[in-house]
C-alpha positions as CSV (number, residue, x, y, z in Angstrom):
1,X,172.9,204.2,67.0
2,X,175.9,206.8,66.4
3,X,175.6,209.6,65.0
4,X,178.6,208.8,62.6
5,X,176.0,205.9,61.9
6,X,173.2,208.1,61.0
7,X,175.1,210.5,59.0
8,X,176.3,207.3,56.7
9,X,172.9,206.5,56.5
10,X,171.8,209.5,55.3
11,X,174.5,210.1,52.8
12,X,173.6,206.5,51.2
13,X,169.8,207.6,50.4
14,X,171.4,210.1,48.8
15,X,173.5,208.6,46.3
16,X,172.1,207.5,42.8
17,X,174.1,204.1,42.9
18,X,172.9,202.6,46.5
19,X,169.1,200.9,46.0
20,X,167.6,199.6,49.5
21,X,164.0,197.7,50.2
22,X,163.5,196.5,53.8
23,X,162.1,193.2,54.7
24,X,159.5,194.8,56.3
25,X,158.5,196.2,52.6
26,X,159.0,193.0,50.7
27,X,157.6,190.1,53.2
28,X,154.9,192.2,55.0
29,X,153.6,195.1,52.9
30,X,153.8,193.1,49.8
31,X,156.4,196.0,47.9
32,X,158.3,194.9,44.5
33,X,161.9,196.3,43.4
34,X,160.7,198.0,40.2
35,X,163.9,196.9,38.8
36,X,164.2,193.6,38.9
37,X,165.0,192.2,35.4
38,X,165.9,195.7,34.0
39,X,169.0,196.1,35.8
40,X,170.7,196.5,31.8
41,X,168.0,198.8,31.0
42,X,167.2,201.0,33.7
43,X,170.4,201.4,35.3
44,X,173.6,200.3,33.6
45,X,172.0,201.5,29.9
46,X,174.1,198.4,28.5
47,X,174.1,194.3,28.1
48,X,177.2,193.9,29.8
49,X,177.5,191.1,32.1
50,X,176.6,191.7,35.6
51,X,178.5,190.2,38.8
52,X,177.7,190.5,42.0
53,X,179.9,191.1,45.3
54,X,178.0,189.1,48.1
55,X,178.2,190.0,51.4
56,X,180.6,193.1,50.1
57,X,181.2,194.8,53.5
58,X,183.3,198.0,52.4
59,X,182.6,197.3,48.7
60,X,186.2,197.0,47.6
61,X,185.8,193.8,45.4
62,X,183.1,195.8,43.4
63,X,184.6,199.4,43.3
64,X,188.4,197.9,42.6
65,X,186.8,195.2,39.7
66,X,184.5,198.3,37.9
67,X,187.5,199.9,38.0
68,X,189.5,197.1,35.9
69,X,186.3,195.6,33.6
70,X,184.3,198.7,32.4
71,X,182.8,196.0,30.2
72,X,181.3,194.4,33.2
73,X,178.6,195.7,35.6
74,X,179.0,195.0,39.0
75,X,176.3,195.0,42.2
76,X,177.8,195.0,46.0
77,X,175.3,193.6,48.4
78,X,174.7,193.4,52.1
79,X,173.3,194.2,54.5
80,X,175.7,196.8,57.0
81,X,174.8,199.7,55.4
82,X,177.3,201.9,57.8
83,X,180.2,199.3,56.1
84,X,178.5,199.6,52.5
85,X,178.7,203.5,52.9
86,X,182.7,203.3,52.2
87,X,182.3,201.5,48.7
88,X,179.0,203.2,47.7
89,X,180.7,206.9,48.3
90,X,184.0,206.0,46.5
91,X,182.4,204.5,43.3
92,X,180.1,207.8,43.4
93,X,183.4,210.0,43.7
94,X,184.9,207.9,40.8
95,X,182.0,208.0,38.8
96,X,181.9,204.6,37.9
97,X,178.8,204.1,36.1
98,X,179.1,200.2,35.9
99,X,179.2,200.0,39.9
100,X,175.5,199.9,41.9
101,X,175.3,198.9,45.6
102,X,171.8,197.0,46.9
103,X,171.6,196.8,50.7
104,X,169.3,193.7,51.8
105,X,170.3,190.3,53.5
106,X,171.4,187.9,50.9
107,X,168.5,185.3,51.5
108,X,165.9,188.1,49.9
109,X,168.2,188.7,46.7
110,X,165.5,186.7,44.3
111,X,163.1,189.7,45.0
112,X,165.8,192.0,43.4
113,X,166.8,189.9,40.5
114,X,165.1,188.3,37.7
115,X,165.6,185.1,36.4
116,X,169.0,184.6,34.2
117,X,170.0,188.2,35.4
118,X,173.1,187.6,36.7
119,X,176.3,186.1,35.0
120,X,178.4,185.8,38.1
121,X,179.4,185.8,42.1
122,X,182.3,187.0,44.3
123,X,182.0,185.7,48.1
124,X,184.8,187.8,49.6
125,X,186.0,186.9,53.3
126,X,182.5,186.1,53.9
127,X,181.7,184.5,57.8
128,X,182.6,180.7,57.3
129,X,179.3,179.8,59.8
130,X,180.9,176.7,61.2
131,X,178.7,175.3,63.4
132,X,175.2,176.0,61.2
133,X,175.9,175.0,57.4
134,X,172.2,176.5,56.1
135,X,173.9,180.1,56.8
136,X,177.1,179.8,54.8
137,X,177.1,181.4,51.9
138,X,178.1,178.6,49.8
139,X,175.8,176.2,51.2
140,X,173.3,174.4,48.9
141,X,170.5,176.1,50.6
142,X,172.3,179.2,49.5
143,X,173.3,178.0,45.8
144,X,169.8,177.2,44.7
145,X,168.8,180.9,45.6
146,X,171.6,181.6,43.3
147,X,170.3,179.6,40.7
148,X,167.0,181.6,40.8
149,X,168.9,184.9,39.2
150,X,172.0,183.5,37.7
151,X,172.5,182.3,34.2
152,X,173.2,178.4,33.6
153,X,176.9,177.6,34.4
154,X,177.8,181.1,35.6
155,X,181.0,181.3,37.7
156,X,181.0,181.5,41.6
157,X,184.2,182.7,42.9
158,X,185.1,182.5,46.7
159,X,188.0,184.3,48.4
160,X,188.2,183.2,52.0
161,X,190.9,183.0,54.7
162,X,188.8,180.2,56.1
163,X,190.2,177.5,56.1
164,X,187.3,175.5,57.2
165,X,185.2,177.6,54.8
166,X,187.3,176.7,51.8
167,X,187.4,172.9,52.3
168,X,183.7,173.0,52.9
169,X,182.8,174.3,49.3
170,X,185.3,172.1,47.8
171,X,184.1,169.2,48.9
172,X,180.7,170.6,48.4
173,X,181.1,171.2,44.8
174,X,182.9,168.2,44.2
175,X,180.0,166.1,46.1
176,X,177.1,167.5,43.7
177,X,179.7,167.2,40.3
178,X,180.0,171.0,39.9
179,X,183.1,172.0,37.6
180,X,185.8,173.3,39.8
181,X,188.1,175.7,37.5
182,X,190.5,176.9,40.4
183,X,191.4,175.8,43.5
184,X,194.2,177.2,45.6
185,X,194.7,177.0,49.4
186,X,197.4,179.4,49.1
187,X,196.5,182.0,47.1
188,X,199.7,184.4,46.9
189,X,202.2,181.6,46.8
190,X,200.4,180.3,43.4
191,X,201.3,181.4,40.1
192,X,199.0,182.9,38.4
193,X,199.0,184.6,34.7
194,X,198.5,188.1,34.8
195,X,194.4,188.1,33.7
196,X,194.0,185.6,37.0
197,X,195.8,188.1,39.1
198,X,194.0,191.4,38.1
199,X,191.0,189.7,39.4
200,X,191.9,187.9,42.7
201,X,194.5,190.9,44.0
202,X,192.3,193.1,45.3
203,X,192.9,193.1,49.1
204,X,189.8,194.2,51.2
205,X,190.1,195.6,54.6
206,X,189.4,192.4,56.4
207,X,191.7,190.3,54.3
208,X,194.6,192.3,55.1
209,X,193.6,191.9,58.7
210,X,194.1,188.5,58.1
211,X,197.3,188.7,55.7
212,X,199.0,190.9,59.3
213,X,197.7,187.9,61.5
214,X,199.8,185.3,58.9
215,X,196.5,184.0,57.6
216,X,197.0,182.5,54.3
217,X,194.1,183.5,51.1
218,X,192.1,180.6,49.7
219,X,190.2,181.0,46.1
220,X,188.2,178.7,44.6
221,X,186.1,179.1,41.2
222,X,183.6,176.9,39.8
223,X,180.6,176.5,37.7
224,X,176.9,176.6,39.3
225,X,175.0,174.9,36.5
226,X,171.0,174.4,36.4
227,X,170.7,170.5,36.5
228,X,173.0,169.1,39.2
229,X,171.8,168.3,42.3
230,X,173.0,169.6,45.1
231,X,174.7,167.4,47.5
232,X,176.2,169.0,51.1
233,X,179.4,166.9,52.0
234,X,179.2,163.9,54.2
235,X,182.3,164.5,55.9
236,X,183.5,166.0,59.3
237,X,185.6,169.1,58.5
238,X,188.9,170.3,60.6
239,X,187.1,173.9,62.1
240,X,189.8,177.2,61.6
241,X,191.6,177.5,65.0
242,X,190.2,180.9,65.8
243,X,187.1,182.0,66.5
244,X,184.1,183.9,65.0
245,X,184.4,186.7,68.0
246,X,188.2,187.4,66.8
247,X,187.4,187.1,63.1
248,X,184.8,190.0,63.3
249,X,186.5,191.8,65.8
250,X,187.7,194.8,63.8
251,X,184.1,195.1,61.6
C-alpha cells in the first residue's frame, strides 16, 4: 500500500464525519454500529430526510447535493476509502453538517441502518456487472436489502453511462410493477425544469471521463415500495461495447 494511501487513511479516522466498521467486526466478532436508527439523533441533530450516495467513490453526489438541500441529510458509502478521502475532507472543509460518509461494502449496509431510516438512494456511475446480475447494484438481490432501511415508496435514483446498466433496471422495474417517474437515455439532451436539473447536474470525476469519451448520461428514478415482488427481467440485454478494464481504468 502507498504511502499517499496510508496518509488518506489516516486523515479519514480523523475526521468527525467518516464512520467505518470492518467485516471482520460485524460478521466475526459479533460488533454493532451504535448508531443505527439514531442517525437524526446522534448525528444530524434533525428529522430531515436522509439519502444515501451508493457506491459514492469521490463523494461528489453527496458533498455537491448537501450543498444545494441543507434540508436533507446525506450519507456517501463505499467501500475505497483512499477515493472516499476526497469527499469526506471537502464536506469537512465546508463544514457541511448535513454530509456523513460510512465506508463498508454495500451488501453489509442493514447493520448500519435501521429499519425505515432512510428516505432515499443515488447509484452514481456505479460498475454495470454485466456478466453476474446478483452484483449490480440495482439488482433484486440488492433492492430487498434496500427495503430493509428505506421507507415504503422512497425514491431510487440511478445515473449511469451504462448503457446496458440502464436498460437492465428499466426493464427490471417495469418487470416487478415499480413506478418509474423518469426515464431518460440521454440525459443532457432532455429538458428538464430547473428543480430536476439542480439534482442530476452534478458531474463526478468518472462521469466526465465518460462525457470526454462521448458517452451519453442515463437517469432513471423510480419508487421501491414494500409489497411488490421483485421480478429480474427475462430478457437478453445488448452488453455496453467497452469493457469493465477500460471503464475503471482511471479509478
Amino acid at each position: 500500500m502507498g504511502k499517499n494511501k496510508l496518509k488518506k487513511f489516516y486523515e479519514m479516522e480523523q475526521l468527525s464525519n467518516v464512520f467505518q466498521l470492518s467485516y471482520n467486526e460485524i460478521l466475526h466478532n459479533g460488533a454493532t454500529f451504535p448508531m443505527k436508527g439514531r442517525w437524526h439523533e446522534d448525528y444530524f441533530h434533525n428529522q430531515n430526510p436522509i439519502v444515501l450516495e451508493l457506491g459514492c467513490g469521490k463523494g461528489e453526489y453527496a458533498v455537491g447535493l448537501s450543498q444545494r438541500f441543507p434540508n436533507h441529510n446525506f450519507i456517501g458509502v463505499d467501500i475505497k476509502g483512499a477515493r472516499m478521502w476526497t469527499g469526506a475532507t471537502e464536506a469537512d472543509r465546508l463544514a457541511l453538517k448535513n454530509c456523513a460518509f460510512l465506508r463498508t461494502g454495500i451488501s453489509a449496509i442493514p447493520y448500519f441502518f435501521a429499519e425505515n431510516e432512510v428516505d432515499e438512494l443515488w447509484i452514481t456511475f456505479a460498475d454495470p456487472q454485466m456478466k453476474k446480475v446478483n452484483k449490480r447494484l440495482t439488482s433484486t438481490t440488492f433492492l430487498k436489502l434496500y427495503r430493509q432501511i428505506m421507507k415504503d415508496n422512497g425514491r431510487v435514483n440511478l445515473k449511469t453511462d451504462s448503457l446496458f446498466l440502464y436498460t437492465y433496471t428499466k426493464l427490471m422495474a417495469e418487470a416487478s410493477g415499480l413506478t418509474i417517474e423518469m426515464a431518460c437515455d440521454n440525459l443532457y439532451e432532455t429538458h428538464l425544469p430547473d428543480n430536476e436539473k439542480s439534482l442530476t447536474d452534478i458531474r463526478t470525476f468518472y462521469e466526465q471521463n465518460w462525457l470526454d469519451r462521448g458517452k451519453t448520461i442515463k437517469f432513471l428514478r423510480f419508487r421501491l415500495d414494500a409489497s411488490s415482488r421483485l421480478v429480474e427481467p427475462d430478457v437478453e440485454i445488448e452488453r455496453d461495447d467497452y469493457t469493465v478494464k477500460k471503464r475503471s481504468s482511471n479509478e
